[in-house]
N, C-alpha and C positions, 0 to 999 in steps of 0.2 A: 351260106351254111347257117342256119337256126342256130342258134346259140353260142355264137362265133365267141371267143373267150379273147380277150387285148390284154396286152403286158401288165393293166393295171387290174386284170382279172374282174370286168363287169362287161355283161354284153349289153349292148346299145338298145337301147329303148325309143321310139316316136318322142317321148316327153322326157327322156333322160340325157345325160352328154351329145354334146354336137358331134358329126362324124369326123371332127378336127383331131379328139381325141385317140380314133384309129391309125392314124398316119402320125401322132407324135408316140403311139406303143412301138411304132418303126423304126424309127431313130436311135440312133449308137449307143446311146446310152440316157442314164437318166437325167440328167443337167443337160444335154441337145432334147429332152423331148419337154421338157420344163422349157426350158426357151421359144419353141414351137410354139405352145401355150399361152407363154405370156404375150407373144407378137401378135397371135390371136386376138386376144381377148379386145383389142383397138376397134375390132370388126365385130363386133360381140351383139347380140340381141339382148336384151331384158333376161329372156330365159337362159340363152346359153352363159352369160358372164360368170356368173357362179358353179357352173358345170367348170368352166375353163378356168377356175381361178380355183375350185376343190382339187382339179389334177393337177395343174401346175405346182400346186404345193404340196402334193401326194408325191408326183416324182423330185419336187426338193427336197423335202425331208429324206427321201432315197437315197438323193446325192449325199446327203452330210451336210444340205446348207439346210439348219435349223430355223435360221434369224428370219429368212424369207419365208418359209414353210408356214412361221408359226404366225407370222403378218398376214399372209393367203387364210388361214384356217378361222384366222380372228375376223379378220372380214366378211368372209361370208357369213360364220355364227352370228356378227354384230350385226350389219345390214340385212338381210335377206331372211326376212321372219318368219314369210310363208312358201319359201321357197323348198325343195327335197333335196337340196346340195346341203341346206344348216346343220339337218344332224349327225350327216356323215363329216360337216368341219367339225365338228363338236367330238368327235372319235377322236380326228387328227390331233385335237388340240391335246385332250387325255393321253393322248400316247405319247407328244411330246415329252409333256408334265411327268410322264412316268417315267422317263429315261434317270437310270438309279437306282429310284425306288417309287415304288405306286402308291401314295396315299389314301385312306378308305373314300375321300371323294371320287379318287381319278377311278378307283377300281369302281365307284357303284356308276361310275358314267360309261365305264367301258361294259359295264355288265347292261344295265340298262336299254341303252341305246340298240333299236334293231339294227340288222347288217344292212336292209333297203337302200342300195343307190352308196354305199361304200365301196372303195375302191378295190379290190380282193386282197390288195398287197398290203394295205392299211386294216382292213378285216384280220388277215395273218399276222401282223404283229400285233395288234389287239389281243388277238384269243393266245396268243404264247404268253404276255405280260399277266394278263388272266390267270394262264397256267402256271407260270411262275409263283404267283400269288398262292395260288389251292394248293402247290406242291409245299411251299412253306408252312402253310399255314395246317398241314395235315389232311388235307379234302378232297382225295384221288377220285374220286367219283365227277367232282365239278371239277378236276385238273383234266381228267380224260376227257371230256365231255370239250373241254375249250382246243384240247387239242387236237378235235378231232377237226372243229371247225378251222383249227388254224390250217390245217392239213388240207382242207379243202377249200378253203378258201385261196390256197397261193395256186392250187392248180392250174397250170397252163400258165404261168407270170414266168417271167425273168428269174423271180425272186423263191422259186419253187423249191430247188437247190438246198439254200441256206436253211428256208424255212423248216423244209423235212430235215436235216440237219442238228436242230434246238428242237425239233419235236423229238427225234429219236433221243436226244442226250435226257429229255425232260421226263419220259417214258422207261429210258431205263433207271432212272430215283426214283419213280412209283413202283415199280417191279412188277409182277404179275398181278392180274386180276381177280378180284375176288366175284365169285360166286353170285351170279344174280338172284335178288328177290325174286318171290313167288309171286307170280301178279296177283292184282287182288280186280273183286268183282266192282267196287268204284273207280271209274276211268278219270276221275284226277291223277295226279302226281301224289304219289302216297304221302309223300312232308306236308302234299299242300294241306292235305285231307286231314292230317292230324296235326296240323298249325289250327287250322281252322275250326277245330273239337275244341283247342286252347281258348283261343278266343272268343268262343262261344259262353264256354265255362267262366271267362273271365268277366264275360258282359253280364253272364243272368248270378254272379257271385258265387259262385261254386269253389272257390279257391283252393277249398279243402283237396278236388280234387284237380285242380290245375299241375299242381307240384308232382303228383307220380307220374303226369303227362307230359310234364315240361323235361320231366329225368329219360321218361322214358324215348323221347324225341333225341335229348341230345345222343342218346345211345347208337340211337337206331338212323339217325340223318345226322352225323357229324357234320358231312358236307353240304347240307343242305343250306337254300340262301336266307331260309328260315331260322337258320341255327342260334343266330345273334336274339329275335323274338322268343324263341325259344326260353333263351338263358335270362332275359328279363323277365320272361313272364313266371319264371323257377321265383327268382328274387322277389317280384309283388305276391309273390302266394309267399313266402315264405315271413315276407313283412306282413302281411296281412290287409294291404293296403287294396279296397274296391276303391272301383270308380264312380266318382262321384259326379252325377250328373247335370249341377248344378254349379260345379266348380271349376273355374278355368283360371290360366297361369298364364301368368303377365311375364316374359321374358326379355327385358332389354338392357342395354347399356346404361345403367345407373351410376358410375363413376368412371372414369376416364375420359377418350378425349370425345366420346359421343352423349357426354352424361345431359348435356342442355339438353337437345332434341329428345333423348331416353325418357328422361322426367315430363316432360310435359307429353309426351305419347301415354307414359304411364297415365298421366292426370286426367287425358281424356278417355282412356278404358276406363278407371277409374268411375270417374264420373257419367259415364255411358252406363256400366252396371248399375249404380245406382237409381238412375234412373228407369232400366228396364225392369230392376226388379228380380226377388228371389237367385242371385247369383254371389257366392263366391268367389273373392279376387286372392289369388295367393301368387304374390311376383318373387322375382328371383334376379340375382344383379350378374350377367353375361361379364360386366367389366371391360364389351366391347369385344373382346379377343373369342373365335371359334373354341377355343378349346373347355373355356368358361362357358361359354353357351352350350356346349350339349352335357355338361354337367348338371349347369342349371335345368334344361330339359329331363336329366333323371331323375334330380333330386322332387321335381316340381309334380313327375307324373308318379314316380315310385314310392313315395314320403307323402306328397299332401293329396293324392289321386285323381289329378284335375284331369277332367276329360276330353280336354280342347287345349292347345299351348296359342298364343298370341303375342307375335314376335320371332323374330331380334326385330332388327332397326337394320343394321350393314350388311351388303354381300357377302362378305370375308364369313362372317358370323353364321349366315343363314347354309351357306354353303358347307360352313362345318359344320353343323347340328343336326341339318335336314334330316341328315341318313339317322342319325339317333330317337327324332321322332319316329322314322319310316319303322325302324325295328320295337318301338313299342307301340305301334299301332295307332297310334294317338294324331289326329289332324294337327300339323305349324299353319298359321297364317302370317306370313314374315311380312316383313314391312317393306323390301328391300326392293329394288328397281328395279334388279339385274332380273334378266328376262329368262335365265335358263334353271330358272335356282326349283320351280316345278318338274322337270326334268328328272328327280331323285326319286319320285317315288310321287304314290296316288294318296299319300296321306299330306304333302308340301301343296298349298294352297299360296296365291296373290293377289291383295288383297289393292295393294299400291299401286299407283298410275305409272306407265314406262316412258320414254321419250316415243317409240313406237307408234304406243295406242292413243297419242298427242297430235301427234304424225298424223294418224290417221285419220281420228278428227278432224283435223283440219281438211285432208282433200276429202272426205267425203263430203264438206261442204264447199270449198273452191272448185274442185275438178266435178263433183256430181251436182252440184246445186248453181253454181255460177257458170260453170263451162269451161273455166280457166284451164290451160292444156301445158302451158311456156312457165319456167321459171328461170329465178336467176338463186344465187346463191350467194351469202355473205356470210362467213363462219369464223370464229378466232381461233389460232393456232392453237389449240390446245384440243386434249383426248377430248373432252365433252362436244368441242363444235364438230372436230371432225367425222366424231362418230355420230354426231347429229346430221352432219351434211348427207356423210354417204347413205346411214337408214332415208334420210328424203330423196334421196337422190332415187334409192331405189324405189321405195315405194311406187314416187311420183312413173316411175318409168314400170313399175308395173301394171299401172292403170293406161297407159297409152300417152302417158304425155312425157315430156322432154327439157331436161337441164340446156339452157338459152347460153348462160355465163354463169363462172364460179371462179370468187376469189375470195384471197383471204388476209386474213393480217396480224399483227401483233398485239396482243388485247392488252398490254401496256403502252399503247399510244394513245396519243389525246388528239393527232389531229388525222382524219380519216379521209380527206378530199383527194391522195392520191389516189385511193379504195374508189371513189367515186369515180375519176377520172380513167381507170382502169375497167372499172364499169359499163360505163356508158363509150367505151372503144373510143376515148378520146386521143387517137394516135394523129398530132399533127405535121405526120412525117407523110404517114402513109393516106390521110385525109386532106394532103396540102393543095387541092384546087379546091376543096367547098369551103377552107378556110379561108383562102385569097378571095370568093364569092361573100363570105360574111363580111370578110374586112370593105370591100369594095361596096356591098350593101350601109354597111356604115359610114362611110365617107359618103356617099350621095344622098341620104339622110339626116347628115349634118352633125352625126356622129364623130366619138373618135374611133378609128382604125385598131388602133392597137388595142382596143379592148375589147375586137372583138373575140368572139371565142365560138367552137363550136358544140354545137347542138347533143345532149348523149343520144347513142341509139339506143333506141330500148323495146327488143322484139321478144319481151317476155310481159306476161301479165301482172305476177308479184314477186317480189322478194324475198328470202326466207333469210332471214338471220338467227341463229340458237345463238344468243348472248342474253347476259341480263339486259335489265334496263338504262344502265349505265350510259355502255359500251353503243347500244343501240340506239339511245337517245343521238348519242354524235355521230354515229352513222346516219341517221336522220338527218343531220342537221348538215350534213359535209355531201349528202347525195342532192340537197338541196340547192346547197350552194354552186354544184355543178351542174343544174337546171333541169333533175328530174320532178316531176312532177308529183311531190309527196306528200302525202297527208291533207291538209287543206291549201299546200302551195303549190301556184299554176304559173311555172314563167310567161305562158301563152295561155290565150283565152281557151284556144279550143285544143289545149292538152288532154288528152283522156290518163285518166289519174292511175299510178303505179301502185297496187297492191303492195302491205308491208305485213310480214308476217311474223309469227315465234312462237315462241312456249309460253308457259306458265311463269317464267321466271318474270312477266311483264304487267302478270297481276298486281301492282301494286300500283297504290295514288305517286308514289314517286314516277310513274311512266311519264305520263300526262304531266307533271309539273316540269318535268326535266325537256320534255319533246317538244311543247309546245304546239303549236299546230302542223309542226312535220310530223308528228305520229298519232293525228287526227284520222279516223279511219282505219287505226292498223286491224290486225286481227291476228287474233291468238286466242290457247284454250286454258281451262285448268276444269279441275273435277270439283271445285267450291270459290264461289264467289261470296264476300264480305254481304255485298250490296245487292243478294237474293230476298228479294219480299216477303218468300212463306213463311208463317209461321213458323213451322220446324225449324227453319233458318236461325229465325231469329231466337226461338228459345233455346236453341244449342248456344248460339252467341252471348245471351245473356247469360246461361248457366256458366258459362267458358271464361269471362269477365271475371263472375263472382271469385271465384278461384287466383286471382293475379297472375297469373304462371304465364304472363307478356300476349304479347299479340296472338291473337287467333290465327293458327294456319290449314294447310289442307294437310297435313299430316296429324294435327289435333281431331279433323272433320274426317279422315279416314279411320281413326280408331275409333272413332262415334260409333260411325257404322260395322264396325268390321263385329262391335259386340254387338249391334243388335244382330246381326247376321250369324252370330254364333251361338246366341240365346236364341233364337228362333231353331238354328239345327242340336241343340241339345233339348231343347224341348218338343220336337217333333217325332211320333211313333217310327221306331224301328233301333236297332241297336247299335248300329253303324252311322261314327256321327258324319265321316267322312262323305258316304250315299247322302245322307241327310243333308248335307253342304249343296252340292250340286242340283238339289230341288229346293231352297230356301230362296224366294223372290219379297226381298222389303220394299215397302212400299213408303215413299218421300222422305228418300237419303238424303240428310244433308252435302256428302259427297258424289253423289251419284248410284255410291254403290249397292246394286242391288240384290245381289249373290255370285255365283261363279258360274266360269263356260263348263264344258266337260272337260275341259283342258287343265282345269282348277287356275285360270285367271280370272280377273275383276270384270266381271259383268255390271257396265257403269253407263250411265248417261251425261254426257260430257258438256261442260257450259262452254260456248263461245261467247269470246269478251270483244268488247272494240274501248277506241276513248271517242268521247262524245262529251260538247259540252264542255273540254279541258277535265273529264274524268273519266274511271276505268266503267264501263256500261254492257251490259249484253248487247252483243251485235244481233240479237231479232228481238223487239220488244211484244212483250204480248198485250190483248186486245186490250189492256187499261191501258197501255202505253207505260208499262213500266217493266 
C-alpha cells in the first residue's frame, strides 16, 4: 500500500529508515520497539545507523526513558553532519529541552526546522509545544496553524489518541475562529509582503515612514513570525537610528571567564578594520552570558546602527542571541564551533573552523589522495574525543572506508603502553602459540626468551587521535614502545609506517619537541599556519606582534578575515548585506577564509601540517620547496 503510514507515522522511503523500523512499529509497546532498534543497529550500514538510532530514541522519549532518548538524539545531531536523520535529531533534542517550558531558542528550532524525515509522533508533539507557545503568547492564527499540523502529523500513530486529545483542550482556549482576510492580488504571505515594505524603507532611510508600518503590522499580524522585527523596527524608527554602512559591532566576551580569548579577537577585528579601511568598529561586552549578548546585539544595532554584528565567541552566547540578530535583520558572524548555531535563521553566519570540517580535510586527503580506506582510533575519555571519535568514525564510514580498532583512555594518565598493547591486539592468552614461536626464535638466536614479546597487529593505515599535543606525544611514544612502526621508528626494516593523525590542537613547536621522532610524519590540519611564506601571512603576523596581546592564533587569523569578508559584503551593490555574504570571495586569507557556502558556513582552504625536520611543516611543499 503507497503510503503505508508506521507507528512512528513516516512512510518508508528507498533513502530513508531501513525496513527494521516497520516491524519495531509492531511491537507491544514503545520501550519493546526501542529495543528492536537498538539490537539493530550492531547490523547497521553507514546509512541506516542513524535512521535506527533517530527511532530508537523517538520511541524512548515515548517510553518516559529521557536519559537514552536525549543520548540517541545528541548523536546523531553530533556525528552525522550530512546525514537526513540530523535535523529531525535536532527536533528531538528541542522537544526534550522544552519539557516545562520552551525557551525562544527551543521554540525558533522547533519552528525552523522542516518536518522532512521526522518521525510523525515527534512532528505531533513538536507542533502541540508550538501551539502551547502561540496559545500563551496570544497568536491563534500561528497556534491553529501548529495544530493543525500536530493533528496531522500523529495520524495513523499509536499516539493519535492523546495527541487529538491536547489538541482539542488547546483549541477550545482559542475559541472560535475569526474571519479570514480577503486575499490580496500578491501571492506572498501578506506579513511577508509588508515585513518586507519595512525593510525596504529601512535600508533606503525612510524611517519616517517605517513607524506607521511597523504599528500598522503589529495590528494586523500579531501572530505573525515577523512580529518580533516588526516591533524592532517601530523602535529604530522611533530612535531615529539608520543603518550605517560602514559600521560594524564587535560583540564578545570582554569580562568574565572568556575575557582572554574575547580581547584579543577584539584586537584582531580591531586591527583588520584598520587596515581595510573606511569602517567603523563599535563593540559591546556580552560578559560571556547569552543573555548579555542579545542585549548587546540591540543596543549595538538599535543605538550605534551597525550593519553587520561580528561575534560572540561561545555557543551558549551565540545560541542565545542568534534569534535576536535574526529579528532585526541584521547578519552575526559568531565565532563559535558549535555546528548548529546557523540553523536559527539566514541572517546567523560561521565564520570558525568545526572539528567536522577538520575531519574532513583530512580524509579528503588520506581517503581521496592516498587511498587510505582502514583506521584505528585513540581518543580520551572526555566530551571533546568522544565526540571527536564518533564524527570520524562517521564520516570515515561515509566515504566507504572502516574503523579497524577503537580505544580509549584516561587523559590523566602519563603512561599509555597499556593503550598500546590493547592496540595492537597484544592478547598473550589468546596469541599463546606465536608467542612460544617468538620465545623459541629467541632462544635459537642466542637471545633471551623471556623477552620476547609479540609483534602488534596492525591492519589499519593510520591512526586518529583528537587529543592535544601532550597527551599524543606519549601515546606516540608508549605505541612505540610496543613496536608499531611510528613516525620515523621502524622495529623492522621493512615495516611499512603507521599513519598518525589529529587536529589543530597539534599545531604547535611544542608537538615536534615533545614527540620527538615518533610524531615525524604525523599529520594534521588547522585553517593558519605561523610558518606560511605569503606575504599576507607575514604582514598579518607582524601587524599581530606590534600589538603584544600574546601569541598569534587562528582565532586572531579568523577575525582577520571574517572583516575583510564583511567590508567586502557592506561595500558591495545591493541592500541586503546578508545576499551580499554569500557572493563575497577574498582573495589570500590568512585563515583560509574566503567567504560562506549557501549554508552560511566558512568557505575555507585548509593548510595540512606534518613535522619535518623536528618542526611543524606543510605536509606538500610547493615548487620552492617551501
Amino acid at each position: 500500500m503507497i503510503g503505508l503510514c508506521f507507528a512512528l507515522g513516516l512512510a518508508l522511503a528507498a533513502s530513508g529508515p531501513p525496513t527494521v523500523v516497520k516491524k519495531a512499529a509492531e511491537a507491544e509497546n514503545a520501550r519493546a520497539s526501542a529495543a528492536l532498534l537498538v539490537e539493530a543497529q550492531a547490523a547497521a550500514t553507514v546509512d541506516e545507523l542513524p535512521w535506527l538510532l533517530l527511532y530508537a530514541s523517538e520511541y524512548q522519549r515515548l517510553a518516559g526513558d529521557t536519559g537514552p532518548a536525549r543520548d540517541g538524539f545528541t548523536r546523531v545531531a553530533a556525528d552525522f553532519a550530512s546525514h537526513p536523520a540530523r535535523e529531525p535529531a535536532k527536533v528531538g533534542l528541542a522537544v526534550i529541552n522544552a519539557e516545562g517550558h520552551a525557551s525562544g531558542n527551543t521554540l525558533a528550532t522547533l519552528d525552523l526546522i522542516t518536518e522532512a524525515g521526522v518521525p510523525g509522533t515527534l512532528n505531533a508533539d513538536r507542533w502541540l509545544l508550538v501551539a502551547q507557545s502561540r496559545v500563551e503568547t496570544s497568536e491563534p492564527a500561528r497556534a491553529r496553524e501548529a495544530l493543525r499540523r500536530a493533528e496531522a502529523s500523529a495520524r495513523g500513530t499509536k499516539e493519535s489518541r492523546r495527541v487529538q486529545a491536547a489538541v482539542d483542550a488547546l483549541r477550545a482556549k482559542l475559541g472560535p475562529v475569526a474571519p479570514a482576510p480577503k486575499n490580496s492580488a500578491d501571492k506572498r504571505p501578506s506579513d511577508l509582503a509588508a515585513i518586507e515594505l519595512i525593510r525596504a524603507k529601512i535600508a533606503s532611510g525612510a524611517l519616517s515612514e517605517v513607524g506607521p508600518l511597523a504599528t500598522s503590522f503589529g495590528k494586523d499580524y500579531a501572530d505573525s513570525p515577523f512580529a518580533r522585527e516588526a516591533t524592532y523596527a517601530a523602535d529604530r524608527a522611533s530612535r531615529g537610528t539608520l543603518i550605517h554602512r560602514n559600521r560594524i559591532a564587535v560583540v564578545l566576551p570582554l569580562t568574565g571567564e572568556y575575557a582572554i580569548p574575547g580581547g584579543q579577537l577584539r584586537a584582531a577585528i580591531e586591527l583588520s578594520a584598520q587596515v581595510v579601511g573606511g569602517l567603523e568598529v563599535v563593540v559591546q561586552d556580552t560578559g560571556g552570558k547569552a543573555e548579555g549578548c542579545s542585549k548587546a546585539v540591540e543596543k549595538a544595532v538599535l543605538e550605534s546602527g551597525a550593519a553587520i554584528v561580528l561575534g560572540p565567541l561561545t555557543k551558549d552566547e551565540s545560541l542565545g542571541c542568534a534569534a535576536t540578530a535574526q529579528a532585526l535583520h541584521t547578519p552575526m558572524l559568531s565565532f563559535t564551533s558549535a555546528e548548529d548555531v546557523v540553523a536559527i535563521g539566514d541572517q546567523v553566519f560561521r565564520p570558525y573552523p568545526t572539528v567536522s570540517e577538520q575531519i574532513g580535510a583530512l580524509l579528503d586527503d588520506m581517503m581521496g589522495g592516498r587511498g587510505w580506506s582502514r583506521f584505528a582510533i585513540i581518543n580520551p575519555k572526555t566530551p571533546f574525543g568522544e565526540g571527536s571519535a564518533r564524527t570520524f568514525q562517521a564520516l570515515v564510514e561515509a566515504r566507504g572506508g572502516a574503523i579497524a580498532a577503537h580505544t580509549d583512555y584516561d587523559p590523566s594518565a602519563t603512561d599509555f603502553r597499556s593503550v598500546g598493547k590493547v592496540l595492537g591486539k597484544k592478547d598473550y592468552k589468546a596469541r599463546a602459540s606465536e608467542y612460544w614461536a617468538a620465545q623459541a626464535d629467541a632462544k635459537r638466536n642466542g637471545g633471551d626468551p623471556t623477552k620476547a614479546t609479540l609483534r602488534p597487529i596492525i591492519d589499519y593505515d593510520a591512526v586518529f587521535v583528537p587529543d592535544g599535543y601532550r597527551n599524543a606525544a606519549l601515546l606516540a611514544a608508549a605505541l612505540a614502545f610496543e613496536e608499531f612502526p611510528i613516525g620515523g621508528f621502524r622495529p623492522r626494516r621493512d615495516d611499512i609506517p603507521l599513519g598518525l593523525v589529529g587536529l589543530n590542537a597539534w599545531n604547535n613547536p611544542e608537538w615536534p619537541r615533545r614527540g620527538g621522532d615518533y610524531v615525524g610524519d604525523s599529520i594534521f590540519v588547522d585553517a593558519f599556519f605561523l610558518g606560511d611564506r605569503r606575504a599576507v601571512v607575514a604582514d598579518f603576523v607582524e601587524r599581530w606582534e606590534g600589538l603584544k596581546q600574546g601569541d598569534v592564533s587562528v582565532v586572531a587569523a579568523v577575525g582577520w578575515d571574517t572583516v575583510r569578508v564583511a567590508a567586502a559584503a557592506l561595500k558591495a551593490e545591493g541592500a541586503d548585506v546578508a545576499s551580499n555574504l554569500l557572493l563575497v570571495d577574498v582573495v589570500d586569507p590568512v585563515s583560509g577564509l574566503h567567504g560562506f557556502t549557501p549554508e552560511r558556513t566558512a568557505r575555507r582552504d585548509w593548510t595540512l601540517l606534518t613535522v619535518r625536520n623536528g618542526a611543524v611543516a606543510p605536509l606538500y611543499l610547493s615548487d620552492d620547496g617551501q
